[in-house]
PDB file of N, CA, C and O in Angstrom:
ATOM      1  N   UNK A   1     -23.634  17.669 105.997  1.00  0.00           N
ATOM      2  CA  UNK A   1     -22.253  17.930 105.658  1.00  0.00           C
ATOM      3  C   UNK A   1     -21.762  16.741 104.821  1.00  0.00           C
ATOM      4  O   UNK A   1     -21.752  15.615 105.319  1.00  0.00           O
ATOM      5  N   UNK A   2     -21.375  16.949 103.626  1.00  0.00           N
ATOM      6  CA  UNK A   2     -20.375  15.774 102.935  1.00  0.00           C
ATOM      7  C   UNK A   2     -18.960  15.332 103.091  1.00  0.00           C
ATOM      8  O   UNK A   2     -17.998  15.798 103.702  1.00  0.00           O
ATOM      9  N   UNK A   3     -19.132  14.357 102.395  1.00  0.00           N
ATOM     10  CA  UNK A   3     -17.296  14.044 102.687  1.00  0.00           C
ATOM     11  C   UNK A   3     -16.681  14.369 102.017  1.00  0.00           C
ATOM     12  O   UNK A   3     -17.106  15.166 101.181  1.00  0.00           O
ATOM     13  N   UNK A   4     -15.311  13.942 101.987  1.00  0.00           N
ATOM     14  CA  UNK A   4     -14.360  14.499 101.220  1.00  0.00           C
ATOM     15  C   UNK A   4     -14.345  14.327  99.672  1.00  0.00           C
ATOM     16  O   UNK A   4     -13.695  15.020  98.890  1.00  0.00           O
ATOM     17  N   UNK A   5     -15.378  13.027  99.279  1.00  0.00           N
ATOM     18  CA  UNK A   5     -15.046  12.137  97.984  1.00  0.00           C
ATOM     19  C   UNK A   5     -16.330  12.632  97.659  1.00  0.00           C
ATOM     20  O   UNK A   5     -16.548  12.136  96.553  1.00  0.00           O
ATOM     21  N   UNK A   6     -17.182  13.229  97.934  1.00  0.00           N
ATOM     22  CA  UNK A   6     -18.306  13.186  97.569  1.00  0.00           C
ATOM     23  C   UNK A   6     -18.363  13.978  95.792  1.00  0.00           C
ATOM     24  O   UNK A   6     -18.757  13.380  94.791  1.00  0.00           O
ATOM     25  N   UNK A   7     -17.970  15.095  95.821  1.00  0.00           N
ATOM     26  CA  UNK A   7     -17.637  16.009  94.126  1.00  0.00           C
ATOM     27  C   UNK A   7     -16.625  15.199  93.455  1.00  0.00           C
ATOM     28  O   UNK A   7     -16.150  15.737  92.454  1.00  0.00           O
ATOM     29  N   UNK A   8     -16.229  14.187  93.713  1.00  0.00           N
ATOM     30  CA  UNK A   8     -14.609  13.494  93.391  1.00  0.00           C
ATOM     31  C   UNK A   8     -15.026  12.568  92.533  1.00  0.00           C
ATOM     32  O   UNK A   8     -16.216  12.354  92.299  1.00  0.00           O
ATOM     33  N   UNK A   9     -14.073  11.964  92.013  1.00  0.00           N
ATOM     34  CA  UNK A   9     -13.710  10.308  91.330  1.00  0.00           C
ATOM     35  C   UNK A   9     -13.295   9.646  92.661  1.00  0.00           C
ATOM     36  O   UNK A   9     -12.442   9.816  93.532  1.00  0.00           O
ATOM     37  N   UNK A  10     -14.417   8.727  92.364  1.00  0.00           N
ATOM     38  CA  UNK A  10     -14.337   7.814  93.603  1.00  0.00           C
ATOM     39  C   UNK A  10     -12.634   7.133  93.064  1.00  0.00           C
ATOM     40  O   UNK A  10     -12.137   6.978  91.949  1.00  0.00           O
ATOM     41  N   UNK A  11     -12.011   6.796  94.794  1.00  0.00           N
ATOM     42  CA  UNK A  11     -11.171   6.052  94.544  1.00  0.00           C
ATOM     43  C   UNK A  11     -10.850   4.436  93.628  1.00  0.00           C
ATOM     44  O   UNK A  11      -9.862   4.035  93.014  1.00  0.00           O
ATOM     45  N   UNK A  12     -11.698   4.053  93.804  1.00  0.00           N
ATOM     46  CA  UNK A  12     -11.989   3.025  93.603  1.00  0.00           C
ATOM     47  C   UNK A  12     -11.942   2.443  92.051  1.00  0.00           C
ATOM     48  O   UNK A  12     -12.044   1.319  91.558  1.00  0.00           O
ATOM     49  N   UNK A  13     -11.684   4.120  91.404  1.00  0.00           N
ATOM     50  CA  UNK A  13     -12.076   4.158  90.255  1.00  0.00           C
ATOM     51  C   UNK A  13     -10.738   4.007  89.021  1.00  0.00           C
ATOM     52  O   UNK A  13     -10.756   3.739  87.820  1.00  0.00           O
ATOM     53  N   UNK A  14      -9.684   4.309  89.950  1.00  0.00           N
ATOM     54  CA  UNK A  14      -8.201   4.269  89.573  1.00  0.00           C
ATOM     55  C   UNK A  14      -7.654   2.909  89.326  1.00  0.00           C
ATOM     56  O   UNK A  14      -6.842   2.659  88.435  1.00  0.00           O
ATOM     57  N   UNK A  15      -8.143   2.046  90.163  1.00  0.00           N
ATOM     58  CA  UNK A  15      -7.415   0.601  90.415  1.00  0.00           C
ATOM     59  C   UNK A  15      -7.071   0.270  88.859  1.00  0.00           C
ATOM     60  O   UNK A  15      -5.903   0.183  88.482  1.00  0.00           O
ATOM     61  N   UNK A  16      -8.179   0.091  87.984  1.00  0.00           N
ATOM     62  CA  UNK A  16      -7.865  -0.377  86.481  1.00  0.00           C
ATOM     63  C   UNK A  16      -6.738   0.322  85.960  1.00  0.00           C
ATOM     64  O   UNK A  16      -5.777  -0.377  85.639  1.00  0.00           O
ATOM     65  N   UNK A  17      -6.665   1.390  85.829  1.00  0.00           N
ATOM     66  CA  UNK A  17      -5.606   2.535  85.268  1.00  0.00           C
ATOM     67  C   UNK A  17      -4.372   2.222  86.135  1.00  0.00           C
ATOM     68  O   UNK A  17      -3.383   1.645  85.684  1.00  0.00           O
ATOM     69  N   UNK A  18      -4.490   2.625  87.363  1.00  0.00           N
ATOM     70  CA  UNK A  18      -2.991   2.318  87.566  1.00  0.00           C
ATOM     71  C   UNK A  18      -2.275   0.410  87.326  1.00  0.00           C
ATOM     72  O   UNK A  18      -1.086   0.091  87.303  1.00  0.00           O
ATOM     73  N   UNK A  19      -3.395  -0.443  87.197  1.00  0.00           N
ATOM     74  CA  UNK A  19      -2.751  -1.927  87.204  1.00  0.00           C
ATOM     75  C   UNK A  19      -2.552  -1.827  86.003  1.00  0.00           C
ATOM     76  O   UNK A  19      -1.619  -2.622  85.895  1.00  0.00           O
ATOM     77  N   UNK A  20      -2.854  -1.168  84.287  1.00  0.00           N
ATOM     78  CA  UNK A  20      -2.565  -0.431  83.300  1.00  0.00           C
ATOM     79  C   UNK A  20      -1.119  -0.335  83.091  1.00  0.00           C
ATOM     80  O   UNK A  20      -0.280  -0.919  82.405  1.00  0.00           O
ATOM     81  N   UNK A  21      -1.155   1.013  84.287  1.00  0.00           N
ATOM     82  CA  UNK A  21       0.100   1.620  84.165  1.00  0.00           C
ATOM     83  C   UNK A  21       1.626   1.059  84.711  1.00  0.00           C
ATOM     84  O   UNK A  21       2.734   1.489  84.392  1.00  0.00           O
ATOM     85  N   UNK A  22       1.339   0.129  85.494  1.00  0.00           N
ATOM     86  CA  UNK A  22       2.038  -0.599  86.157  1.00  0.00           C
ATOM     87  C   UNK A  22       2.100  -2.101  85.134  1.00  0.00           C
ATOM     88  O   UNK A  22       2.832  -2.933  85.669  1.00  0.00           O
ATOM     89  N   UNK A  23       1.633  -2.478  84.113  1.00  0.00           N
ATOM     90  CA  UNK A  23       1.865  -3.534  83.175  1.00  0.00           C
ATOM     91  C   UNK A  23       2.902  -3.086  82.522  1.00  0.00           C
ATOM     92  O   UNK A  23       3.952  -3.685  82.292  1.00  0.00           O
ATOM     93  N   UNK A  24       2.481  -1.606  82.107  1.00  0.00           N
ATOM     94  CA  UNK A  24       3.157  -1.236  80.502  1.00  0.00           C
ATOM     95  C   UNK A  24       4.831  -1.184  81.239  1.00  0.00           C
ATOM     96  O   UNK A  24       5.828  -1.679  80.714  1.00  0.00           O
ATOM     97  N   UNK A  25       4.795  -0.466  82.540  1.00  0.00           N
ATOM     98  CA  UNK A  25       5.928  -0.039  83.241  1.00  0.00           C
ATOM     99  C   UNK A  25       6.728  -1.352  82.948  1.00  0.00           C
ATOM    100  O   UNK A  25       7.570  -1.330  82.050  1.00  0.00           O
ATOM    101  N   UNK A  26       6.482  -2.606  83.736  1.00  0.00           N
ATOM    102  CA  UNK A  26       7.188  -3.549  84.188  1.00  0.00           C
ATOM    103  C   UNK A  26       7.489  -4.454  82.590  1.00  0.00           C
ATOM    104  O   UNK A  26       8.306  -5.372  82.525  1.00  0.00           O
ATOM    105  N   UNK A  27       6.730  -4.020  81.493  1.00  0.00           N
ATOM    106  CA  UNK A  27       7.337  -4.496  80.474  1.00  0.00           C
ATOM    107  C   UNK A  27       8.443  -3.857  79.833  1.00  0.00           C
ATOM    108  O   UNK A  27       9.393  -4.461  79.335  1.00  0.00           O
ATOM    109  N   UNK A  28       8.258  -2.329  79.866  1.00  0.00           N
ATOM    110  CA  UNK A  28       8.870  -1.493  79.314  1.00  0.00           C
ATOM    111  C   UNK A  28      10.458  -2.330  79.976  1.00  0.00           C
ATOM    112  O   UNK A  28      11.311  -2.724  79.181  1.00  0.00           O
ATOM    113  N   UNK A  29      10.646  -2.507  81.677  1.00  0.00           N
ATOM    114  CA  UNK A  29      11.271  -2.321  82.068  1.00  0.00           C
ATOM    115  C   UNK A  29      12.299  -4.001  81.476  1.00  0.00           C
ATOM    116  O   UNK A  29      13.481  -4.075  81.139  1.00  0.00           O
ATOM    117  N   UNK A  30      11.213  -5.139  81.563  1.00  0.00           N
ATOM    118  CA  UNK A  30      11.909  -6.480  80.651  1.00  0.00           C
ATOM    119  C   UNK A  30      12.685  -6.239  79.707  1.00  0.00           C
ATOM    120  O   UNK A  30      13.871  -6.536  79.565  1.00  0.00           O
ATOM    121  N   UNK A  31      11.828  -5.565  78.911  1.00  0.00           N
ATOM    122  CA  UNK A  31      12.571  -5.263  77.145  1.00  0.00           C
ATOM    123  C   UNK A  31      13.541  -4.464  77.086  1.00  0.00           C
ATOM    124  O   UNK A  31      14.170  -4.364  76.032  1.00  0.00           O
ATOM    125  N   UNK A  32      13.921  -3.621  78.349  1.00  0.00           N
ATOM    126  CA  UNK A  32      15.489  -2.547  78.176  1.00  0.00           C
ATOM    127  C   UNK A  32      16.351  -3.456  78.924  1.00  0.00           C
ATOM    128  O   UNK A  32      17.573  -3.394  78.794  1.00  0.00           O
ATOM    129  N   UNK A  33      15.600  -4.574  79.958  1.00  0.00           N
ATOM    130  CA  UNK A  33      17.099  -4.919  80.618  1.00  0.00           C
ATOM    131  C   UNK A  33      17.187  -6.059  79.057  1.00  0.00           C
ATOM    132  O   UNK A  33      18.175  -5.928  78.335  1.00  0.00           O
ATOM    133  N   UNK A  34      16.335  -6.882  78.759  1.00  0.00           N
ATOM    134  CA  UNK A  34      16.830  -7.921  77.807  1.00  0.00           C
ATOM    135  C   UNK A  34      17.116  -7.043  76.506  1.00  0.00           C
ATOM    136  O   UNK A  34      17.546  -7.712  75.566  1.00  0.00           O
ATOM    137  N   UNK A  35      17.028  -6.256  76.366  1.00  0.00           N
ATOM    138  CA  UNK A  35      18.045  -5.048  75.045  1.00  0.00           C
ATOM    139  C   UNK A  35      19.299  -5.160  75.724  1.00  0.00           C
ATOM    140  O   UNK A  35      20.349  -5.541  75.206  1.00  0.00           O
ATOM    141  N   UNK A  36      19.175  -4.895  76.616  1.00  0.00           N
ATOM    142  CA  UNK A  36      20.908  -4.024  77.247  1.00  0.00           C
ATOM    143  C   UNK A  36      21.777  -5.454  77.040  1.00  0.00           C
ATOM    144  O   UNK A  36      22.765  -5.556  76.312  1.00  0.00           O
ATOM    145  N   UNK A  37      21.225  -6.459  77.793  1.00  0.00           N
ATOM    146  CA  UNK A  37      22.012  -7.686  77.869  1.00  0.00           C
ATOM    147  C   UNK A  37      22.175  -8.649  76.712  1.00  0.00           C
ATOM    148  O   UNK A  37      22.791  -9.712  76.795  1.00  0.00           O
ATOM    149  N   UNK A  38      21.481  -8.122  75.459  1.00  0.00           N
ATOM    150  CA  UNK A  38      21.551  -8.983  74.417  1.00  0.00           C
ATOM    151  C   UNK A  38      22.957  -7.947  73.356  1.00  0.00           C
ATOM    152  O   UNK A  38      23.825  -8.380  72.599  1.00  0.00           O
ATOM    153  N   UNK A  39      22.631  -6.542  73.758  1.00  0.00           N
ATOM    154  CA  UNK A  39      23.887  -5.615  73.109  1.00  0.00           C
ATOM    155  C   UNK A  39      24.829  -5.832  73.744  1.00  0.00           C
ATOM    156  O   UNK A  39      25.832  -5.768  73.033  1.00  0.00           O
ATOM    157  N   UNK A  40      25.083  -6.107  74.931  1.00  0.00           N
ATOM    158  CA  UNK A  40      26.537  -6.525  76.018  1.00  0.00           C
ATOM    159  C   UNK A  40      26.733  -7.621  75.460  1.00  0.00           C
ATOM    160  O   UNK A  40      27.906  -7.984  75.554  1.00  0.00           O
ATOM    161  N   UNK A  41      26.016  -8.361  74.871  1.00  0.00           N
ATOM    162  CA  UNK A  41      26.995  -9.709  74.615  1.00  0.00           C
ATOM    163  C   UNK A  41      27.161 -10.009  73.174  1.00  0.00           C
ATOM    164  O   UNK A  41      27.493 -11.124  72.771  1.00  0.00           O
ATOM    165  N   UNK A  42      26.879  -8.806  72.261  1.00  0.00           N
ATOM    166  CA  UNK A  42      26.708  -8.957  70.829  1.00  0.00           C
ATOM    167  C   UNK A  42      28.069  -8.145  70.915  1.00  0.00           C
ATOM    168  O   UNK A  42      29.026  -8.627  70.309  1.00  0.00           O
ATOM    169  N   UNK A  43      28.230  -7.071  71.543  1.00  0.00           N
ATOM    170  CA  UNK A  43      29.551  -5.772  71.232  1.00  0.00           C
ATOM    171  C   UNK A  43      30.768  -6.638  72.200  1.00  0.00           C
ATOM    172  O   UNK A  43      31.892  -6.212  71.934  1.00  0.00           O
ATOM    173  N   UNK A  44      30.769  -7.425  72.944  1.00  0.00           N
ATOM    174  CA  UNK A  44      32.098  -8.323  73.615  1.00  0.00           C
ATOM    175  C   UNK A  44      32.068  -9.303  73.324  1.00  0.00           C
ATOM    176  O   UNK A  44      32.588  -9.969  74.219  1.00  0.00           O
ATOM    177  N   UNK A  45      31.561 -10.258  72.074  1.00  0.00           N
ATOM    178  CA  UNK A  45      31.635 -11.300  71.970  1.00  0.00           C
ATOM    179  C   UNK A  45      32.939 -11.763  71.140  1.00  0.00           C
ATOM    180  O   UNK A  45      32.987 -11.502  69.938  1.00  0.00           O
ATOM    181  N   UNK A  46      33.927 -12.403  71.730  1.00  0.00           N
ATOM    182  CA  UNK A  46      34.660 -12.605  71.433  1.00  0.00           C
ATOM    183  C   UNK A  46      35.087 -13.456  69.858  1.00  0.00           C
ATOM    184  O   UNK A  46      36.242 -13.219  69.503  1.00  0.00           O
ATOM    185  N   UNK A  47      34.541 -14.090  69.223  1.00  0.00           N
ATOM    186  CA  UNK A  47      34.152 -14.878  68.134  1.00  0.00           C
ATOM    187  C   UNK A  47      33.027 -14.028  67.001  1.00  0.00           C
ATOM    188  O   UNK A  47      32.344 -14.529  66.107  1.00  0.00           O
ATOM    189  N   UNK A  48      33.119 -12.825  67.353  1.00  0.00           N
ATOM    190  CA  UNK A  48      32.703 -11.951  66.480  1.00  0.00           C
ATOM    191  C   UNK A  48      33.199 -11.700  65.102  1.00  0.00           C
ATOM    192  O   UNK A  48      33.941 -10.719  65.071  1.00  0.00           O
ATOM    193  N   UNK A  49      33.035 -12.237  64.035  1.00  0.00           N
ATOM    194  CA  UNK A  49      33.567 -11.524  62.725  1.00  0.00           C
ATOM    195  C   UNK A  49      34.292 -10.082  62.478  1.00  0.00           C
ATOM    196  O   UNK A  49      33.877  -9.024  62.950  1.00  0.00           O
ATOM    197  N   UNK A  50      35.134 -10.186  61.879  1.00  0.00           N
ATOM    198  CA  UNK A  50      35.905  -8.790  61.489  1.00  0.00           C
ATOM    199  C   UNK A  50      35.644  -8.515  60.618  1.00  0.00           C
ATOM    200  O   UNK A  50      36.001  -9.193  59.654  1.00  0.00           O
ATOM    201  N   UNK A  51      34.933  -7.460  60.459  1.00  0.00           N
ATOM    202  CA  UNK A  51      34.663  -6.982  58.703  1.00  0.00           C
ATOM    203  C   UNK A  51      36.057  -5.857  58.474  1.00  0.00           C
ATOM    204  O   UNK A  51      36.732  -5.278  59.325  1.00  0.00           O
ATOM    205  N   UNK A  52      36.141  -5.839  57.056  1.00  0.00           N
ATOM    206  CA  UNK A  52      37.191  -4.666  56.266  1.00  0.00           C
ATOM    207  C   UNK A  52      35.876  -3.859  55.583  1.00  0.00           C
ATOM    208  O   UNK A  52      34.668  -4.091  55.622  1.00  0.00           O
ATOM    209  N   UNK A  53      36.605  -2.896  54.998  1.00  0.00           N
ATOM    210  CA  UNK A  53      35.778  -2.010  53.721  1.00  0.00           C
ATOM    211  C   UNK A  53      36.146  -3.142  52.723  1.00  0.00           C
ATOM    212  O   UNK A  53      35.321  -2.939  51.833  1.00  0.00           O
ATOM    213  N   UNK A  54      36.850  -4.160  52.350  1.00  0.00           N
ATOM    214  CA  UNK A  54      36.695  -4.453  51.136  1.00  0.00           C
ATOM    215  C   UNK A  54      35.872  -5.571  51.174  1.00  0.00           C
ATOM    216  O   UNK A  54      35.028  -5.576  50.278  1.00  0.00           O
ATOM    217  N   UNK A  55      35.847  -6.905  52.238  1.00  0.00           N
ATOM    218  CA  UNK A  55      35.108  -7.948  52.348  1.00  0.00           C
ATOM    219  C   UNK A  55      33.728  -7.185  52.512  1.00  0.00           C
ATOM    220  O   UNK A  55      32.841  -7.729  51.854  1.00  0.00           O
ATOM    221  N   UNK A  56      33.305  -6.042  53.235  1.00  0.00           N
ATOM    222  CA  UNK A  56      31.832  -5.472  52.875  1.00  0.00           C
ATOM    223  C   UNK A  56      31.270  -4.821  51.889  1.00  0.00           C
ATOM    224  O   UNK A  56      30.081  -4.696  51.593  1.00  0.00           O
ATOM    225  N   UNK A  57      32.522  -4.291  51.257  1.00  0.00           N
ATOM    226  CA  UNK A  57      31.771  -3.922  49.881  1.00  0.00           C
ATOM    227  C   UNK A  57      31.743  -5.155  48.702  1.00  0.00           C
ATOM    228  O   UNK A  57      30.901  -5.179  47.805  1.00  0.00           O
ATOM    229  N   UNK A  58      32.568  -5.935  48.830  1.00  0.00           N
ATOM    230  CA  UNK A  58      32.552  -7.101  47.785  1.00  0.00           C
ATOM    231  C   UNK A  58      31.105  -7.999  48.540  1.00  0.00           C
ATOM    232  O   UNK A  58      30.871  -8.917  47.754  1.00  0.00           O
ATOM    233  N   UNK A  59      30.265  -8.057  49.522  1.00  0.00           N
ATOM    234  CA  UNK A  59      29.483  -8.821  49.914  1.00  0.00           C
ATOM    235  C   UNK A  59      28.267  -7.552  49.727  1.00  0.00           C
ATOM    236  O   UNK A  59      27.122  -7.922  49.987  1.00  0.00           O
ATOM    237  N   UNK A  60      28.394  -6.466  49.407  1.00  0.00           N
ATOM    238  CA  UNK A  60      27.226  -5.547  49.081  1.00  0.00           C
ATOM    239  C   UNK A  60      27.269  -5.777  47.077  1.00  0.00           C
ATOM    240  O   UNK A  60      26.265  -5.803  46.364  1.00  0.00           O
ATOM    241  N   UNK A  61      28.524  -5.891  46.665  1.00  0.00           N
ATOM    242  CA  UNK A  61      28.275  -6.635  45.461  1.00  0.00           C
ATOM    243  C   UNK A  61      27.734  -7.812  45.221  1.00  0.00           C
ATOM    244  O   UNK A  61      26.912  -8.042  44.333  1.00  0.00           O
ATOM    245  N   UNK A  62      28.318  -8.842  46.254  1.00  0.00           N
ATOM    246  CA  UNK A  62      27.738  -9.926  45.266  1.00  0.00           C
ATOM    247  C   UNK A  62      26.143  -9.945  46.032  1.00  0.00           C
ATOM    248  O   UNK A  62      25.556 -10.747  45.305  1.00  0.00           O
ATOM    249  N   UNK A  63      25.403  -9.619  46.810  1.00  0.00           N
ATOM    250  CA  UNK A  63      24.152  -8.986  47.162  1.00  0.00           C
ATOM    251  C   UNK A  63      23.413  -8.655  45.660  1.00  0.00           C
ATOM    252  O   UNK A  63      22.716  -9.312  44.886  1.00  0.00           O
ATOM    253  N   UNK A  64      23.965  -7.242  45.684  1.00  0.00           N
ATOM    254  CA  UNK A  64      23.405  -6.844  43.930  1.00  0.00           C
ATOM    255  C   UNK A  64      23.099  -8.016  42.814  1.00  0.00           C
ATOM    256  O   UNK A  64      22.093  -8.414  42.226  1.00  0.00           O
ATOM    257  N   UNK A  65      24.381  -8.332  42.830  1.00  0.00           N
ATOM    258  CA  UNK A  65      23.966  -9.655  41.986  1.00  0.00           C
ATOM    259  C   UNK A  65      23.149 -10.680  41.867  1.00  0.00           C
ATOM    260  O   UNK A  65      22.509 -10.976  40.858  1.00  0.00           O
ATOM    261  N   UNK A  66      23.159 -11.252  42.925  1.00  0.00           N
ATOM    262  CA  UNK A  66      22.266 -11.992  43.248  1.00  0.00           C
ATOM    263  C   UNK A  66      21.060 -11.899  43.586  1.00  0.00           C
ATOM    264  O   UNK A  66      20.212 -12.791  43.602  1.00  0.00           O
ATOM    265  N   UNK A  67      20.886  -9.971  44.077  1.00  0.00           N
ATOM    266  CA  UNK A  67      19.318  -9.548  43.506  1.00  0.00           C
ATOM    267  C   UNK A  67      19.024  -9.742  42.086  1.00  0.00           C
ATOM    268  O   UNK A  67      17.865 -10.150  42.015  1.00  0.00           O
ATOM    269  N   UNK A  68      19.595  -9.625  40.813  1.00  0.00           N
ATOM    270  CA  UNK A  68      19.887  -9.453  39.926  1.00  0.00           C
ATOM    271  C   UNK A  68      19.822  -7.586  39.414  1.00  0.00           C
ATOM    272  O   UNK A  68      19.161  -7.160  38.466  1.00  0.00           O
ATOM    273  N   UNK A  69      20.446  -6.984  40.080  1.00  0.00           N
ATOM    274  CA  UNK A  69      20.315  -5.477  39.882  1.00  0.00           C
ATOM    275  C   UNK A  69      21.360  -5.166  39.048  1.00  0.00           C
ATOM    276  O   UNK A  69      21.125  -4.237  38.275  1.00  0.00           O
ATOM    277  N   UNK A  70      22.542  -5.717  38.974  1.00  0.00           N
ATOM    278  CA  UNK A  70      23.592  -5.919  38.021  1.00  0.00           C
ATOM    279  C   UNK A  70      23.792  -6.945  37.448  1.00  0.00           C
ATOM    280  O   UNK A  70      23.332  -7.823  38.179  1.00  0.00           O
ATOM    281  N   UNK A  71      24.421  -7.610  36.115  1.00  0.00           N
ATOM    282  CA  UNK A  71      24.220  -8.502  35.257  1.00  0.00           C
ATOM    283  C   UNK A  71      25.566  -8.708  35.448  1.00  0.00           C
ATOM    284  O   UNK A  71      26.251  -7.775  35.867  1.00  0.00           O
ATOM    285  N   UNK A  72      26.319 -10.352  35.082  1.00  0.00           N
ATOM    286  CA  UNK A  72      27.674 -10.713  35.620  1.00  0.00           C
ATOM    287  C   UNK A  72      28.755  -9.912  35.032  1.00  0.00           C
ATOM    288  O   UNK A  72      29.754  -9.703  35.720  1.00  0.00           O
ATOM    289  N   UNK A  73      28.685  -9.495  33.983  1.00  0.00           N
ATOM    290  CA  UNK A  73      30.024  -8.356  33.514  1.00  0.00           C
ATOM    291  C   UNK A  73      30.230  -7.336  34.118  1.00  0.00           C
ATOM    292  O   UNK A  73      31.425  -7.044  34.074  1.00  0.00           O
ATOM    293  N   UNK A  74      29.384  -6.351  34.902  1.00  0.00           N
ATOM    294  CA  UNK A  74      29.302  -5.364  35.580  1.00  0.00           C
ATOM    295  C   UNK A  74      29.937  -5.853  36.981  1.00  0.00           C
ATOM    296  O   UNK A  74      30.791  -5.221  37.603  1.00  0.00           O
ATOM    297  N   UNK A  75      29.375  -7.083  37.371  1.00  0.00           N
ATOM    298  CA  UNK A  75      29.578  -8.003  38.434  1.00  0.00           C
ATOM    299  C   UNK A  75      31.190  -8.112  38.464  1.00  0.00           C
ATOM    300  O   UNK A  75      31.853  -7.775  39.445  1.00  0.00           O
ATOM    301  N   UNK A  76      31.778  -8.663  37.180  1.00  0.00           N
ATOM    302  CA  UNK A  76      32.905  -8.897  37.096  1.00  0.00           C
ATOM    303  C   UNK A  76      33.985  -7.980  37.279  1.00  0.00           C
ATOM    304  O   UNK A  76      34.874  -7.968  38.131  1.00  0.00           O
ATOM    305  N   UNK A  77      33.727  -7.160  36.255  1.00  0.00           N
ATOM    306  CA  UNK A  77      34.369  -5.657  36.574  1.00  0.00           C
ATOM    307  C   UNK A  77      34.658  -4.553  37.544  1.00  0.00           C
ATOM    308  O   UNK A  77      35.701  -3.993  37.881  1.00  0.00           O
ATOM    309  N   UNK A  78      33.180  -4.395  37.946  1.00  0.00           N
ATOM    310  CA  UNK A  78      33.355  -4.013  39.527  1.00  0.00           C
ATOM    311  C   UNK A  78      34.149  -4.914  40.647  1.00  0.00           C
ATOM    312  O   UNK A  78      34.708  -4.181  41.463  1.00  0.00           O
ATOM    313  N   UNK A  79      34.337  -6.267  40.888  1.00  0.00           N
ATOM    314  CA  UNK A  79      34.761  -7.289  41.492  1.00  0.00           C
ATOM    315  C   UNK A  79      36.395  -6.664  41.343  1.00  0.00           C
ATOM    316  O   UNK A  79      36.986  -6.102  42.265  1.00  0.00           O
ATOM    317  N   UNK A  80      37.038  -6.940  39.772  1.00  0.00           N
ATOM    318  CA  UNK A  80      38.132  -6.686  39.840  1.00  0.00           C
ATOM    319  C   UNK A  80      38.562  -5.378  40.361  1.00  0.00           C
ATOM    320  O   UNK A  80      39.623  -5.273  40.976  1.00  0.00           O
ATOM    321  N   UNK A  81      37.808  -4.410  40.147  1.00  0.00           N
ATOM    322  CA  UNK A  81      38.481  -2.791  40.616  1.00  0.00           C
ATOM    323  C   UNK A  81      38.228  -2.817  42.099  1.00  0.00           C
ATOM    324  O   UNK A  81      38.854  -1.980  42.748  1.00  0.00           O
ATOM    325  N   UNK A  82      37.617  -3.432  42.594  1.00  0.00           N
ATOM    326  CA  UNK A  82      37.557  -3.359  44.392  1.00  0.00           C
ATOM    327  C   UNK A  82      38.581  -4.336  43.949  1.00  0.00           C
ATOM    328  O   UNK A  82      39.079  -3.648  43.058  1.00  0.00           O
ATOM    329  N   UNK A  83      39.296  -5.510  43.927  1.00  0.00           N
ATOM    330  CA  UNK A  83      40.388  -6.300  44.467  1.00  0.00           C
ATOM    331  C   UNK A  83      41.806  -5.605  43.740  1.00  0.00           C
ATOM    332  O   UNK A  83      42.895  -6.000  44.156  1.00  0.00           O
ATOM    333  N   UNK A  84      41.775  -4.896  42.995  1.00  0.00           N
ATOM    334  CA  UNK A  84      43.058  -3.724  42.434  1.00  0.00           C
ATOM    335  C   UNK A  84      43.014  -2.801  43.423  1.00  0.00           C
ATOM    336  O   UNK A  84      43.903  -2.629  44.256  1.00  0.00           O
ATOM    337  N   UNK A  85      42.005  -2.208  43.347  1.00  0.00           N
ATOM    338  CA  UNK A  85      42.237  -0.803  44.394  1.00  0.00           C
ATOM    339  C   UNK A  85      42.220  -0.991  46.380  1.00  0.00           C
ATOM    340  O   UNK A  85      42.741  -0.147  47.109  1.00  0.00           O
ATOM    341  N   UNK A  86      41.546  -2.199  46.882  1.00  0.00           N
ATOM    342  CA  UNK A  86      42.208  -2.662  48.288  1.00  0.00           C
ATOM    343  C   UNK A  86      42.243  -3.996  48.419  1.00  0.00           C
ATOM    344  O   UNK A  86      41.311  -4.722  48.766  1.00  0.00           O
ATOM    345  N   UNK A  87      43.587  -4.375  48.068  1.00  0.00           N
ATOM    346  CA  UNK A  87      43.890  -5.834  48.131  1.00  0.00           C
ATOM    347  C   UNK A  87      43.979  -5.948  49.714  1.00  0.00           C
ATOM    348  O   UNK A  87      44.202  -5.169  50.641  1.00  0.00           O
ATOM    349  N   UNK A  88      43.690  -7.337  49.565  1.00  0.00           N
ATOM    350  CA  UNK A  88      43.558  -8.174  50.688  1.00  0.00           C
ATOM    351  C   UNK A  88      44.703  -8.060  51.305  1.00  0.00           C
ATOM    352  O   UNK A  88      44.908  -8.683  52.347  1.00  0.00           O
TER     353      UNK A  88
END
């Protein structure tokens, strides 16, 4: 008469896989609490910058520029019609 394990995967045979599965777990689980607690203190931080639509689009201009994707007259021009159309 055989035993129970005999047609089976020995037990013995799991240990690697589950200490595996139990790494990936307990990292997974580091990297969401240190996500969560690095976004809690980025979205309440009090000394946080205020952006407008116009200080971000004048800093997506001078960006361009200083890629050189626009040349300074374009630079210039565009500059003035964002500070005509939402003044500070």
């Amino acid at each position: 008469m055989g035993y129970y394990w005999d047609n089976q995967m020995n037990a013995g045979s799991w240990w690697p896989f589950m200490g595996f599965v139990m790494v990936i777990f307990f990292v997974a689980l580091i990297v969401g609490i240190v996500s969560l607690l690095r976004y809690r203190e980025h979205a309440h931080h009090p000394n946080a910058p205020v952006t407008t639509r116009t200080s971000s689009a004048v800093a997506i201009l001078q960006e361009r520029f200083a890629r050189g994707e626009i040349n300074e007259d374009e630079y210039r021009t565009r500059l003035k019609l964002l500070r005509e159309t939402h003044p500070e």
